[in-house]
C-alpha positions as CSV (number, residue, x, y, z in Angstrom):
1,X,0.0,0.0,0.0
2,X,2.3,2.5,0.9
3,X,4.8,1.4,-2.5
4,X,1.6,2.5,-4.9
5,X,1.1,5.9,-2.4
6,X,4.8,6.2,-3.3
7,X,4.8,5.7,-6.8
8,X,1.2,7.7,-7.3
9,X,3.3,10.8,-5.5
10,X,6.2,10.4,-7.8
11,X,3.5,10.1,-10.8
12,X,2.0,13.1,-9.7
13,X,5.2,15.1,-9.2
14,X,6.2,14.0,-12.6
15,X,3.2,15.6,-14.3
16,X,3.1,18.6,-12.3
17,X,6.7,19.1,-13.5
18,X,5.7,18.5,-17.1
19,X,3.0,20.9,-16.4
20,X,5.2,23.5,-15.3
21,X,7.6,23.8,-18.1
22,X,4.6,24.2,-20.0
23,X,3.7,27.1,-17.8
24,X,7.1,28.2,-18.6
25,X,7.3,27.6,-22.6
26,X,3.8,29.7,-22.4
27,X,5.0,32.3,-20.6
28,X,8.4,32.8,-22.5
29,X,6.1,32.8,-26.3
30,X,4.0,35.4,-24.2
31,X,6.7,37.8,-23.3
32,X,8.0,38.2,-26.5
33,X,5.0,39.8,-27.4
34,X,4.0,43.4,-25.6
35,X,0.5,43.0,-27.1
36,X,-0.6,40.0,-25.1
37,X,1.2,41.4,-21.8
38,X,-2.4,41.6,-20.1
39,X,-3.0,38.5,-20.8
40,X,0.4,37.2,-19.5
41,X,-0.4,38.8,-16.5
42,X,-3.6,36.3,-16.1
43,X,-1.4,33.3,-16.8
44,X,0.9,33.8,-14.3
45,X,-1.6,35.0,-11.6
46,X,-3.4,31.4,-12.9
47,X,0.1,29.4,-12.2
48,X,0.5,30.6,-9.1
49,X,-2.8,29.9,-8.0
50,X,-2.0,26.2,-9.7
51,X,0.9,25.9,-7.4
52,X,0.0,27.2,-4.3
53,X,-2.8,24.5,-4.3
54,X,0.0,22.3,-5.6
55,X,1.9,22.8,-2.4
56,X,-1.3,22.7,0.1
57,X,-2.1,19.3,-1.5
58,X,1.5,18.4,-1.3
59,X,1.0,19.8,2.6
60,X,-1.9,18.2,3.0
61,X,-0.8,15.1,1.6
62,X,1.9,15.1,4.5
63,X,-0.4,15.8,7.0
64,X,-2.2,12.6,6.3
65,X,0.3,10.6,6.2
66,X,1.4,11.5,9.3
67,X,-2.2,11.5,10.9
68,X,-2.2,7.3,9.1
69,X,1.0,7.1,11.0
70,X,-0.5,8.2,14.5
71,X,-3.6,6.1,13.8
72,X,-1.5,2.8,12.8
73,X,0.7,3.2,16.5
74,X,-2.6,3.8,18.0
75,X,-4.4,1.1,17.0
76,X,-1.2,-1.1,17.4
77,X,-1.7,0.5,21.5
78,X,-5.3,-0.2,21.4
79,X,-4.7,-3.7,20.1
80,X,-2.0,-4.5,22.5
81,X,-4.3,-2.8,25.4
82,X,-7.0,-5.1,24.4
83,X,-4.8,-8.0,24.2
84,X,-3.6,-7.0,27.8
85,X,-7.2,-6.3,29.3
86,X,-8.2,-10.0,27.8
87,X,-5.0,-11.6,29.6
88,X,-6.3,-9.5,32.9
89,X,-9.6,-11.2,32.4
90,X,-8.2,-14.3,31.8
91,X,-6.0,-14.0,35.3
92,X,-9.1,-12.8,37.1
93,X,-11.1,-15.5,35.9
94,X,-8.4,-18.0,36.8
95,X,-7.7,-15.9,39.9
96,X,-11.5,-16.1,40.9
97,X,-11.2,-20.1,40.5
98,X,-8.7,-20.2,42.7
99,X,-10.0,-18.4,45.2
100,X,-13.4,-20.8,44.8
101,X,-10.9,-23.1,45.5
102,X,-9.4,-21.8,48.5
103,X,-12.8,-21.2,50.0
104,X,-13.5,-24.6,49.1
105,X,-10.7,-26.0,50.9
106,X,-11.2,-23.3,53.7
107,X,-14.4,-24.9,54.2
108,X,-14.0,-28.1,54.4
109,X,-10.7,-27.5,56.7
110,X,-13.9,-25.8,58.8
111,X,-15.7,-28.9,58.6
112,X,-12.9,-30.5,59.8
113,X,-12.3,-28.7,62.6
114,X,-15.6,-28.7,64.0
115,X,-15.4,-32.4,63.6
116,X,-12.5,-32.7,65.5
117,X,-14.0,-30.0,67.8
118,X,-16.6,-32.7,68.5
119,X,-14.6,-35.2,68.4
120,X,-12.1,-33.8,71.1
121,X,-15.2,-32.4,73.4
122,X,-16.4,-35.9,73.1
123,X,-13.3,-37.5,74.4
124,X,-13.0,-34.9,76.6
125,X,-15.9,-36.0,78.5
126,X,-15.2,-39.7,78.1
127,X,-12.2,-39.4,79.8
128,X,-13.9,-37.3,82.1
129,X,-16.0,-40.1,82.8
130,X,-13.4,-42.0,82.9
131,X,-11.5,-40.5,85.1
132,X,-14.7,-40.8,87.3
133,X,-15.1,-44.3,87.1
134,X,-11.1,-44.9,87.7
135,X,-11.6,-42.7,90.9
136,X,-14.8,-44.4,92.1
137,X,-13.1,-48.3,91.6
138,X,-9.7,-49.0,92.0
139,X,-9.3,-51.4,89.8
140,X,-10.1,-51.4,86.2
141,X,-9.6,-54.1,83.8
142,X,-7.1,-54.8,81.0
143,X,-9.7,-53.9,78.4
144,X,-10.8,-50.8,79.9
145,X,-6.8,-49.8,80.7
146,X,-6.1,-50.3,76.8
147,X,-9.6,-48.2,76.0
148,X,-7.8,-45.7,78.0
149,X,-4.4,-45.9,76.3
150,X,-6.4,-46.1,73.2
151,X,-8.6,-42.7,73.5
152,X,-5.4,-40.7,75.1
153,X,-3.2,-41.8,71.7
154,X,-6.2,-40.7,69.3
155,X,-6.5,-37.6,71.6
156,X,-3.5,-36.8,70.1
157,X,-3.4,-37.9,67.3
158,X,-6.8,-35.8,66.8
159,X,-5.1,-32.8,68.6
160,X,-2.5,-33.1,66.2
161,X,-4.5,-33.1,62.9
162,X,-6.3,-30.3,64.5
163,X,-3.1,-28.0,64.7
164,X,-2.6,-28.9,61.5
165,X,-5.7,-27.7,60.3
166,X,-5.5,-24.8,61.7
167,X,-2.3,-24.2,60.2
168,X,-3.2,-25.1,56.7
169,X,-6.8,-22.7,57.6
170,X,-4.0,-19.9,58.4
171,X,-2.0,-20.5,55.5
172,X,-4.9,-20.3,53.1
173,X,-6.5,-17.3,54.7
174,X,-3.1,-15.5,53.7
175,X,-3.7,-16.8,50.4
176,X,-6.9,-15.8,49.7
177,X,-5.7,-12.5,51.3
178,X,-2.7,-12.1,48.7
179,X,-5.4,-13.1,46.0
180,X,-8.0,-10.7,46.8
181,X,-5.0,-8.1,46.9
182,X,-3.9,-9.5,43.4
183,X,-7.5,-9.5,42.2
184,X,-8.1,-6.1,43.3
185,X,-5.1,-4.8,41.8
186,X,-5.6,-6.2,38.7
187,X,-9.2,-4.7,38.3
188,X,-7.5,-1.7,39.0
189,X,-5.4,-2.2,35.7
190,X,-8.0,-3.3,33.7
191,X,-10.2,-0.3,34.5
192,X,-7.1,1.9,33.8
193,X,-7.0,-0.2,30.6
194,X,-10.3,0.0,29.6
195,X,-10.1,4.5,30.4
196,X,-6.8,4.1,28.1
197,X,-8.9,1.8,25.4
198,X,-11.8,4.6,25.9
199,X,-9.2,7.8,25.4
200,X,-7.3,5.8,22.6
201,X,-10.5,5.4,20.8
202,X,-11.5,8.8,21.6
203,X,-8.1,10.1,19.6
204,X,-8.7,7.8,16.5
205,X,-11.9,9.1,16.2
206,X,-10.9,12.8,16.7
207,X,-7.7,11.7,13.8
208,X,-10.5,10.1,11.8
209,X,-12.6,13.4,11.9
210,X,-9.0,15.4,10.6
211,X,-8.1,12.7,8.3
212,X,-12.1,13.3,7.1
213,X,-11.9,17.0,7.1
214,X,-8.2,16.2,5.5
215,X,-9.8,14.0,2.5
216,X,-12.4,16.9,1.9
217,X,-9.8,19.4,2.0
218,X,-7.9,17.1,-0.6
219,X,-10.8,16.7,-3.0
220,X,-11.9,20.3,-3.4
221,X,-8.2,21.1,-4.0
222,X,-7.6,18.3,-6.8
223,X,-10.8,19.5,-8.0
224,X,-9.8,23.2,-7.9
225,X,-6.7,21.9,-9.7
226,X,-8.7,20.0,-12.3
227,X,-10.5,23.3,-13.0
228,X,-7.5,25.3,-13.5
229,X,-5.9,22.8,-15.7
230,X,-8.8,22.8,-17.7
231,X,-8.8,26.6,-17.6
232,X,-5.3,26.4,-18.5
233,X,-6.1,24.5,-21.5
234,X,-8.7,26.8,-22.3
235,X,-6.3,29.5,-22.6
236,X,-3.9,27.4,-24.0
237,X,-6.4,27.0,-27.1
238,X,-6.9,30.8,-26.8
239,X,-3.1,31.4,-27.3
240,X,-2.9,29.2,-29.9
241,X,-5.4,30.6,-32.0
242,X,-4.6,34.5,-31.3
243,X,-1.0,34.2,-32.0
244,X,-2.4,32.1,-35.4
245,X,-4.4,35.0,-36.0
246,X,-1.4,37.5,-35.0
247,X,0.7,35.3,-37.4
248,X,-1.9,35.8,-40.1
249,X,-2.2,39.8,-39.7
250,X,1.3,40.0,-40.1
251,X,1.8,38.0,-43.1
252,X,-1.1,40.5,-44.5
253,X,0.6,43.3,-43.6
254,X,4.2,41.8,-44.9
255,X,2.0,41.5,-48.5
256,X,0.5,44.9,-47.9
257,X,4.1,46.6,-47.1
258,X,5.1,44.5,-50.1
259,X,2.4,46.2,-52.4
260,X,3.5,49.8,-50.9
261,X,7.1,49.2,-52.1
262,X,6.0,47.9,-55.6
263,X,4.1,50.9,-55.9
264,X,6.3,53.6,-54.5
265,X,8.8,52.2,-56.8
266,X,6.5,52.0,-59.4
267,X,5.5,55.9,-58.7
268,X,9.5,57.0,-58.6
269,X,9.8,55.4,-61.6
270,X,6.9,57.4,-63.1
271,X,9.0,60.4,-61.2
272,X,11.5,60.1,-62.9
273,X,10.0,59.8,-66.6
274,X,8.0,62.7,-65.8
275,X,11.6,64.4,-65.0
276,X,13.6,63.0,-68.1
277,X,9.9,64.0,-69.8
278,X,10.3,67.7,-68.1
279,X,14.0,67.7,-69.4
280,X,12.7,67.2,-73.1
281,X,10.2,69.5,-72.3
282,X,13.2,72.3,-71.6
283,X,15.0,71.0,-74.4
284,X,12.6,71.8,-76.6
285,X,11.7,75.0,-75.0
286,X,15.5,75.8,-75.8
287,X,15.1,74.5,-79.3
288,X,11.7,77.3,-79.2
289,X,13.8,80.0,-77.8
290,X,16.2,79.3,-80.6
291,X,13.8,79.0,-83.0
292,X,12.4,83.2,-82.0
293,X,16.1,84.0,-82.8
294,X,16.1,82.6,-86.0
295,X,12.7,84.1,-86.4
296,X,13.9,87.6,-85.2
297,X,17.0,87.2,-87.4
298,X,14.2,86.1,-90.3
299,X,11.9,89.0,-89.3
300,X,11.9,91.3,-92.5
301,X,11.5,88.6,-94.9
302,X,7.6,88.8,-95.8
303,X,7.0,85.6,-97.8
304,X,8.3,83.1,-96.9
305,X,7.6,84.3,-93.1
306,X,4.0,84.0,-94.2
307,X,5.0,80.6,-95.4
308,X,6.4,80.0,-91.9
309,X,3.7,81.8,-90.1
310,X,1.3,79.1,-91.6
311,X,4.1,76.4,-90.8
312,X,4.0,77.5,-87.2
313,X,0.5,78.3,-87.1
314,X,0.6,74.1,-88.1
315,X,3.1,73.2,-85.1
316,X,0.9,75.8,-82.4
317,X,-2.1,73.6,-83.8
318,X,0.0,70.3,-83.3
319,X,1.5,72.1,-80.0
320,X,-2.0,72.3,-78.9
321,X,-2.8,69.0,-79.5
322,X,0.3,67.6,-77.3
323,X,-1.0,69.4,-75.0
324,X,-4.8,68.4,-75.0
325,X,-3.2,65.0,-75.2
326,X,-0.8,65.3,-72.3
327,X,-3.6,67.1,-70.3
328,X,-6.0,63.9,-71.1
329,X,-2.8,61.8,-70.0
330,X,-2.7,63.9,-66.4
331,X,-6.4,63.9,-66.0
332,X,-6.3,59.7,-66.5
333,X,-3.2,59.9,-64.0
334,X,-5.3,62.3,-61.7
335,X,-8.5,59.9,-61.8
336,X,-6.3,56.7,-61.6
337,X,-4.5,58.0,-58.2
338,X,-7.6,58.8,-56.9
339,X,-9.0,55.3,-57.8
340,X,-5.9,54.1,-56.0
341,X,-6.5,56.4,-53.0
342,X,-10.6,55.0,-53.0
343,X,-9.6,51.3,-53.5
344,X,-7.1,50.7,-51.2
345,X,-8.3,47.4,-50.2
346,X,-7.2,46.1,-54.0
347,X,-3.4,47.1,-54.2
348,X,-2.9,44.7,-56.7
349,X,-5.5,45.1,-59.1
350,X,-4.9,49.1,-59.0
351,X,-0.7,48.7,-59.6
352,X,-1.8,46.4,-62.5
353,X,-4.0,49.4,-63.7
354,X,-1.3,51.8,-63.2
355,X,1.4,49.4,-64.7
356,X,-0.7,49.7,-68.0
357,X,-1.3,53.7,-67.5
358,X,2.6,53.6,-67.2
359,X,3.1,51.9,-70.3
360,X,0.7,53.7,-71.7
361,X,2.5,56.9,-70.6
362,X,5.2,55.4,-72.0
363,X,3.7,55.2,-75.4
364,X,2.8,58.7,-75.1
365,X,6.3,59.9,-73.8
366,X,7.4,57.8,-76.7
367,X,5.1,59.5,-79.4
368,X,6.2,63.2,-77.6
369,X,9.9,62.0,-78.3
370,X,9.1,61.1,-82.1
371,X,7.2,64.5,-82.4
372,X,10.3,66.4,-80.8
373,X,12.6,64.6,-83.3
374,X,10.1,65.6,-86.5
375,X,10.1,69.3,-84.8
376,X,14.3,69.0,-84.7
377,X,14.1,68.2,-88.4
378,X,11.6,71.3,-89.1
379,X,13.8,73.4,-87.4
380,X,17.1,71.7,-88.8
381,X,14.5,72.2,-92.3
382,X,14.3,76.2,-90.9
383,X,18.1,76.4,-90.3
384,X,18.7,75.3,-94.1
385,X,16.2,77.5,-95.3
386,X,17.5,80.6,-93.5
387,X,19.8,81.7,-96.4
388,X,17.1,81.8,-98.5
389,X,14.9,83.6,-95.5
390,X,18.3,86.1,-95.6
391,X,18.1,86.6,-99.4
392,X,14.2,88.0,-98.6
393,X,14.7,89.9,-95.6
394,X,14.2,93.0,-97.3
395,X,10.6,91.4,-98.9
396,X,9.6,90.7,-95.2
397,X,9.7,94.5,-94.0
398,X,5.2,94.4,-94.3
399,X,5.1,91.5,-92.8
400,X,7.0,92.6,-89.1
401,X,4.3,93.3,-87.1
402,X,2.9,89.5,-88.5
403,X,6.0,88.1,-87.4
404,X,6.1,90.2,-84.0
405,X,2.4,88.9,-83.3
406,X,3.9,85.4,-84.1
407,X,6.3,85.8,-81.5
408,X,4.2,86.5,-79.2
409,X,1.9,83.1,-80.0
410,X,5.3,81.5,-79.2
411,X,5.5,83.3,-76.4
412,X,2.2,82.6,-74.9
413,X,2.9,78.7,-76.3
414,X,6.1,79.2,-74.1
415,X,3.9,80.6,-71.2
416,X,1.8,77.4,-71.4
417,X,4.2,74.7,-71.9
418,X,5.8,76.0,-68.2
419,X,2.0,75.9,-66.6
420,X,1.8,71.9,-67.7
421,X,5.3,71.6,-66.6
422,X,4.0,73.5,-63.1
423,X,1.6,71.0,-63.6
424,X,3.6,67.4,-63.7
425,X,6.0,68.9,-61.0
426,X,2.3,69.6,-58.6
427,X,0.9,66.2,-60.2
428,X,4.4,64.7,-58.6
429,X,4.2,66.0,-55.8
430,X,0.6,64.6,-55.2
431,X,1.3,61.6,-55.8
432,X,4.0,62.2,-53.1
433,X,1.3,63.1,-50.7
434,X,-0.5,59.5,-52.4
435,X,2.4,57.9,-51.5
436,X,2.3,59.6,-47.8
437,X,-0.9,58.6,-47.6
438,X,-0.5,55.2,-48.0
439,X,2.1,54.6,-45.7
440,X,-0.2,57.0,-43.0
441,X,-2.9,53.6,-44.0
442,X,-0.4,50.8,-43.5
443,X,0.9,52.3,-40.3
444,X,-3.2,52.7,-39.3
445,X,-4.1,49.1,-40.2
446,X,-1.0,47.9,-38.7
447,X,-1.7,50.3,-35.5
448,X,-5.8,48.5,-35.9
449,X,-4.3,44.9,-35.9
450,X,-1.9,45.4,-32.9
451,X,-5.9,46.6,-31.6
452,X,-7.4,43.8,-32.5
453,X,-4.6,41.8,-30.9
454,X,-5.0,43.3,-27.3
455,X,-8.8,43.2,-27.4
456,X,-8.8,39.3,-28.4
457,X,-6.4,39.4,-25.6
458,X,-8.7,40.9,-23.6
């Protein structure tokens, strides 16, 4: 019995140990994260809860061992008391025949003596008589002389036995008196046993009551215990599936950072084209402000300026139309960044949108450059012509103020060329406040999820 208590405690031990390094695994995968620190908080208030009613069954445990202990020697005392109060009754019982006994024997030495008594008191007065008769005669005869002899020999003989009895009647009178002593004392022991039996039985009871109270104690802790271990579980399941959930938000957000950097690269990139685009956009302005020189230099020659008045009048018209065009192309851009900014939730679909705006940008960059190259060869076309524009400058003196006005057409086209310049550089910089924006949202849904986290945790 006590070997399977033994081995029960060490089975016990060994799963509360097991249980507490999973306390401990728990709480190290909890501290890593500040988000669930509340909640770590709980668990450890719950293990320390788990082990103080660990060590109070452990205590208690203890306590009834040593209560099973005191309750083994006492009913080993009671058991030897009992055996001790049966060997008393057995002595007084043998005792008390003994004494019979005596009595017995002290009665019939009684009889006896009365017998002899008689006996004696008879003789007594026979030889009284006797002795009258010898004094009345003188003479007796033989017979009555040997009757004589005869009744003085069993006179004695009688008085002997007599002292005898008497002696044995003395002798047993002393006995009985030890044996009454004896029998006395030893109901005095067996009452003291039976008051020890009584107070012995009196203390098992009262252990019983502890052991009882003990055993009660026991169960509501182990049951406690079983509630907190299926508490523990609980929260275990809890963990589990917040930290999957954690796991899950910040895979989302990886993707969603992901996305960002696609499209802030994707929106440097366009940056940048709009820059090289802006650069082209000086060059040309260059190319235009060379092209008034020449058309200053050019100013007195009437025909042929009339001829190149129509020729510009052309490229304003064509001007124009890059322009409409490239304001169409920032009006798409505007509307597509504000589709981006309105459906954030789809990233991807949008950056494939915008891929094919870019590319169609491209094609319009691409279709800018070509124009730019067809306007190098008109004015590489004007610079070849110029000798003959120089051979009728003095044909071009009426048609001045014509040129002068002309000027001024490229001078307002120059005017408007830096206004859609002003506005790529203010288009750029709101999609740099797009851009701002986004990462503002991905901080936000990051700041909601570390949110969500604490109120699960809650």
């Amino acid at each position: 019995m006590a070997e399977e208590k033994g081995d029960k405690t060490v089975l016990e031990e060994t799963a509360f140990e097991e249980i507490e390094r999973d306390f401990q695994e728990v709480l190290n995968e909890l501290s890593g994260d500040k988000s669930l620190e509340k909640f770590r908080t709980e668990y450890e208030k719950l293990h320390a809860i788990m082990k103080k009613s660990y060590d109070n069954e452990k205590r208690l445990m203890a306590k009834c061992r040593e209560l099973n202990a005191e309750i083994v020697v006492n009913s080993a005392k009671v058991a030897t008391a009992l055996k001790l109060s049966q060997d008393d009754q057995t002595t007084i019982a043998s005792l008390k025949k003994e004494i019979e006994k005596a009595w017995k024997m002290v009665d019939s030495a009684y009889d006896k003596e009365q017998k002899a008594k008689e006996t004696i008191l008879a003789l007594k007065e026979e030889i009284v008589n006797l002795t009258k008769l010898v004094e009345q005669g003188s003479g007796l005869s033989m017979d009555q002389d040997s009757n004589i002899r005869d009744l003085l020999k069993f006179k004695e003989e009688v008085t002997k036995e007599r002292d005898q009895l008497l002696t044995e009647v003395v002798k047993l009178r002393e006995s009985l008196a030890q044996i009454t002593e004896q029998q006395q004392e030893m109901e005095r022991c067996r009452e003291e046993a039976e008051q020890t039996i009584t107070q012995f039985q009196q203390e098992i009871q009262q252990r019983q009551n502890e052991t009882s109270r003990e055993s009660r104690k026991k169960e509501k802790l182990e049951k406690e215990l079983r509630q907190i271990q299926t508490d523990m579980d609980t929260r275990q399941t809890e963990i589990k599936a917040l930290q999957q959930y954690v796991q899950k938000s910040k895979e989302e957000l990886q993707k969603l950072e992901q996305q960002l950097k696609e499209q802030k690269i994707l929106n440097e990139r366009a940056a940048k084209e709009l820059e090289q685009f802006q650069m082209r956009n000086s060059k040309l302005q260059q190319e235009n402000e060379q092209h008034s020189l020449v058309c200053e230099q050019l100013s007195q020659e009437n025909q042929q300026k009339a001829l190149e008045l129509k020729a510009k009048e052309e490229e304003v018209h064509q001007m124009r139309l890059d322009i409409g065009k490239l304001n169409k192309i920032r009006e798409q851009i505007h509307k597509k960044l504000h589709q981006i900014e309105d459906q954030k939730a789809e990233v991807e679909q949008n950056k494939e949108t915008l891929k094919n705006q870019i590319l169609g940008l491209e094609r319009e960059v691409e279709a800018a450059k070509k124009q730019a190259e067809l306007d190098k060869k008109a004015m590489d076309e004007l610079l070849r012509e110029r000798d003959i524009l120089n051979k009728n400058m003095l044909k071009a003196i009426n048609a001045t103020q014509k040129q002068i006005d002309l000027v001024k057409l490229h001078e307002q086209a120059k005017r408007n060329l830096e206004e859609e310049i002003q506005n790529y550089k203010d288009e750029a910089q709101k999609q740099r406040k797009i851009i701002f924006q986004l990462e503002k949202e991905r901080d936000r849904y990051i700041s909601e999820a570390s949110d969500l986290t604490q109120k699960d945790a809650w």
